[in-house]
C-alpha positions as CSV (number, residue, x, y, z in Angstrom):
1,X,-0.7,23.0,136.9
2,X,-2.1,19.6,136.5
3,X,-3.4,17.8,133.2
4,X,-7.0,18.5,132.8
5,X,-8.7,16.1,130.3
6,X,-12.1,15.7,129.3
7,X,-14.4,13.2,129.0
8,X,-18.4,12.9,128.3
9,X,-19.8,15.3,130.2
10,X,-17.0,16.0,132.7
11,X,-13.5,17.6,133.4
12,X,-10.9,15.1,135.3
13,X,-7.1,15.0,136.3
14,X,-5.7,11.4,136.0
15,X,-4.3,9.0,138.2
16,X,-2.2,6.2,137.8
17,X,-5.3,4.1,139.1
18,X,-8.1,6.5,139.0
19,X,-8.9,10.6,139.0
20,X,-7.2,12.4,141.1
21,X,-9.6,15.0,140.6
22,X,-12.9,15.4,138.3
23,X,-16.2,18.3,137.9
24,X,-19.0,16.6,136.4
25,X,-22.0,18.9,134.2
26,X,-25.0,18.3,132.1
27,X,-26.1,19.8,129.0
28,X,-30.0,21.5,129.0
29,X,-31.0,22.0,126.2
30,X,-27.5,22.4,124.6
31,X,-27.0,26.2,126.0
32,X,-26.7,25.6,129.3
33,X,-23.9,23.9,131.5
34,X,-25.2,22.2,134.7
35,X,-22.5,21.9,137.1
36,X,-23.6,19.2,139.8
37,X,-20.3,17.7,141.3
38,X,-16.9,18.8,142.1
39,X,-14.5,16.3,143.7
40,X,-10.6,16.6,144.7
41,X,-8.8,14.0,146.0
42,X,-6.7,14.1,149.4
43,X,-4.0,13.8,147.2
44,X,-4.5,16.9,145.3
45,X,-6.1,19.0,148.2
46,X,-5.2,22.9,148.8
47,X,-3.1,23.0,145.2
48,X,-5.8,24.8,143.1
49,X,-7.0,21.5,141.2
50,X,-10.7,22.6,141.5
51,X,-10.1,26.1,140.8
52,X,-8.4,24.9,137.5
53,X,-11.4,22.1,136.6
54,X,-14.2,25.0,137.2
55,X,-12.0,27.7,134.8
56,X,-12.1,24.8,132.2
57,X,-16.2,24.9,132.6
58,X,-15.7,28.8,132.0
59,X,-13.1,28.2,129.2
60,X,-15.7,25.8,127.3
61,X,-18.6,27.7,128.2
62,X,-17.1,30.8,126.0
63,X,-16.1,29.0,124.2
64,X,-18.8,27.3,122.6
65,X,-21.6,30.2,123.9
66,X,-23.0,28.6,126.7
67,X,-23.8,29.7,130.4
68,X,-23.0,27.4,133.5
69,X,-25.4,27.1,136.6
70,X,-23.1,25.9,139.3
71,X,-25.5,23.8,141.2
72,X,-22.8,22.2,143.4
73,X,-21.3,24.2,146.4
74,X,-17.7,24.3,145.1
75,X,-18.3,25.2,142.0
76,X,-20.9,28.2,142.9
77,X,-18.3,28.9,145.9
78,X,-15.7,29.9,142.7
79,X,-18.4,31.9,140.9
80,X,-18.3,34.2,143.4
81,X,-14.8,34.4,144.0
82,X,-14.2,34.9,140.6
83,X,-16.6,37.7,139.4
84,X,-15.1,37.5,136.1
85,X,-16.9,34.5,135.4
86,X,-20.0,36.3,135.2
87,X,-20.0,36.5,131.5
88,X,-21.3,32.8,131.7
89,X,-23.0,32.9,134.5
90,X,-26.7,32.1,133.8
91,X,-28.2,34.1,136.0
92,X,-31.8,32.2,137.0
93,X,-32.2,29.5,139.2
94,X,-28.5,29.2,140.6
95,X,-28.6,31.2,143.7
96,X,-25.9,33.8,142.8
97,X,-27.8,36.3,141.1
């Protein structure tokens, strides 16, 4: 499992010279996670480095109470792999309801 650290707004595994992997999300109105971008690095492909940053969007969505709308295609892709994800899941205006 890689390092995941986190930043404003964002999830990223490090690189010597830049991330190796990162999941970007906004805030609405403080109770609701927008996930807009998702992006793994050739380096990092196929060894479950986005699965990992979209389960630390879930982990600080229950965190902290707050539901995730994964408007990127990745990130929505997992939602519906992982139907115990639901929990945060805001279920208007992402697609998957």
């Amino acid at each position: 499992m890689q390092q995941i650290s986190s930043g404003e707004g964002r999830f990223y595994i490090a690189g010597d010279a830049e991330d190796l992997a990162e999941i970007t999300y906004k805030l609405d109105n403080s109770k609701t996670m927008i996930v807009d971008h998702t992006y793994v690095s050739e380096q990092l492909r196929g060894q479950g480095a986005g699965e990992q940053l979209v389960k630390a969007v879930v982990d600080k969505a229950r965190s902290e109470g707050l539901s995730v709308i994964p408007q990127c295609s990745y990130a929505a892709h997992q939602f519906k792999k992982h139907p115990e994800y639901g929990d945060v899941l805001k279920e208007n205006g992402n697609g998957l309801s």
